[in-house]
N, C-alpha and C positions, 0 to 999 in steps of 0.2 A: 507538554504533559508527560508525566513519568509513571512510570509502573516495576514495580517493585518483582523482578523474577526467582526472588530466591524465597518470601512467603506468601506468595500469592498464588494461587491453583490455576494450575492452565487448562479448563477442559477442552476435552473432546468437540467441536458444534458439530452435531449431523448435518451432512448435506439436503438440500430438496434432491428429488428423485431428478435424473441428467445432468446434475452437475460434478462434477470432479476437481481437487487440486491438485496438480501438478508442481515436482519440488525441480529446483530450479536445472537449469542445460543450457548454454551456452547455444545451443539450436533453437532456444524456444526466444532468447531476446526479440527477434521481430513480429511474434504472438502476445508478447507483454506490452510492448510498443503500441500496438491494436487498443490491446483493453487500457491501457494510459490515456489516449487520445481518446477513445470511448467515452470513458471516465472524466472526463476532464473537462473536452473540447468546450463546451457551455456552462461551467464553471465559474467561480468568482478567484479561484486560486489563478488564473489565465491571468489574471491584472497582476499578479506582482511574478508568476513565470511564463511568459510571453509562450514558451517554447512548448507547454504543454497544448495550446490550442494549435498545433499546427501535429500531421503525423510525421513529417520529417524530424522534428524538432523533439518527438517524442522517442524516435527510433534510434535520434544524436544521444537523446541524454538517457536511453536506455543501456548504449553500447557504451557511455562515457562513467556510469555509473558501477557495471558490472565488470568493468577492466582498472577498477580500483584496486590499490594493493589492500586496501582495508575493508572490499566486499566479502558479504558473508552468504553464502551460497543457500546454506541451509533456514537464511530468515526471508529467503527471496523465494515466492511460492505463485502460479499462477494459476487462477480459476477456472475453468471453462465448462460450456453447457452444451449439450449435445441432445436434439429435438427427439422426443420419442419415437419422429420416423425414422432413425438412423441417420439422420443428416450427418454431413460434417462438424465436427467440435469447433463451436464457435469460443473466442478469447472473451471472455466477461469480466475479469477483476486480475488485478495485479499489485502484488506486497514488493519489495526489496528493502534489504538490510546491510547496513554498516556499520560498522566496528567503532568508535570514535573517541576518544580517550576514554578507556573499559567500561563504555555502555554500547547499549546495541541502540541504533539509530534507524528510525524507520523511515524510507523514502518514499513517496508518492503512492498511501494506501489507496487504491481507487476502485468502483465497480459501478461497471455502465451504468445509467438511470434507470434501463427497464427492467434490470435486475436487484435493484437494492430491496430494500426493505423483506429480504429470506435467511438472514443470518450469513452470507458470505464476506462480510468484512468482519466479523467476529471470528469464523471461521481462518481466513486471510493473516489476521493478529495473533490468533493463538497459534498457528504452525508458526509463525515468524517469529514468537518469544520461546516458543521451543525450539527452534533454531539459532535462539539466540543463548539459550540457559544450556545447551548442548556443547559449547565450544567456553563455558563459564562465566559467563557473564552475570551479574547481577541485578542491573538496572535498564529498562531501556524507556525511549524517549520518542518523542515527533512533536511536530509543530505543526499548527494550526490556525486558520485565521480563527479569529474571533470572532465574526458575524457568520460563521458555519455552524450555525448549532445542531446542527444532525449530526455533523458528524461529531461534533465536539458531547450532546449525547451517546451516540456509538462506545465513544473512549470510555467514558464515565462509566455505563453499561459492564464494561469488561472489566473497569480494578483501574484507569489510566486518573490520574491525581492531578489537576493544576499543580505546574510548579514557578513561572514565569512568562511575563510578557515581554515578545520581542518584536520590535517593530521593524519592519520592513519599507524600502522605500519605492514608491511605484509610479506609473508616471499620470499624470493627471490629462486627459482629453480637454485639448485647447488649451495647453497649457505652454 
């Protein structure tokens, strides 16, 4: 799916009240790693990336992602919620961004289950295309399975435009 960053409006999404996003630090990779696995762990994207249902495998491809020469700092954002009793800030969603022949490339939007449906992936997106239209970019992208329709709603929601089906190959149980 594509979205066009040079005439499309990126607003602002307010937050719910205890959440916050935070732009990207090299000290927070293993709080993104968290809300990835989070995100993810029960998932249907786990059949075609093995490595998101596991947190090692999430913490591999967080560090393996973000030591890219073509990572983009400012489209990589993580969310986090912090309980009205002053608890600790817990990791709830995670965006990251790359560069990829002069589009900005979104990698593994995620936000735990018990948090969706408040506007932080919306949220999530629009810091990550302004950090993407900040370094000039004009178009950016992500992929999607197709039997995701939430989130394939989500995208639509914001401005993102079907451009192409890519098939993926995964492995079949008993097979």
């Amino acid at each position: 799916m594509d979205f066009d960053l040079v005439h499309r409006s990126i607003a602002d999404t307010p937050l719910p009240t205890g959440f916050e996003m935070i732009p990207f630090s090299s000290e927070l990779v293993g709080e993104h790693a968290v809300a990835k696995y989070e995100s993810f762990r029960n998932e249907m994207d786990v059949n075609v990336f093995p490595c998101l249902g596991r947190r090692d495998g999430c913490l591999r491809l967080m560090r393996e992602i973000s030591s890219r020469n073509n990572f983009v700092p400012g489209a990589t954002w993580l969310c986090r919620y912090r309980a009205p009793d002053g608890g600790s800030p817990v990791p709830v969603g995670t965006i990251q961004g790359l560069e990829v022949d002069g589009w900005g490339a979104i990698q593994n939007l995620g936000i735990a289950p018990s948090y969706r449906g408040r506007g932080l992936g919306s949220s999530l997106l629009h810091h990550a295309a302004k950090g993407f239209r900040n370094i000039g970019l004009k178009r950016m992208h992500l992929e999607v399975t197709t039997d995701n329709t939430a989130a394939i709603r989500l995208y639509e929601r914001v401005g993102f435009k079907k451009a192409e089906v890519v098939y993926k190959a995964t492995e079949v149980a008993g097979a």
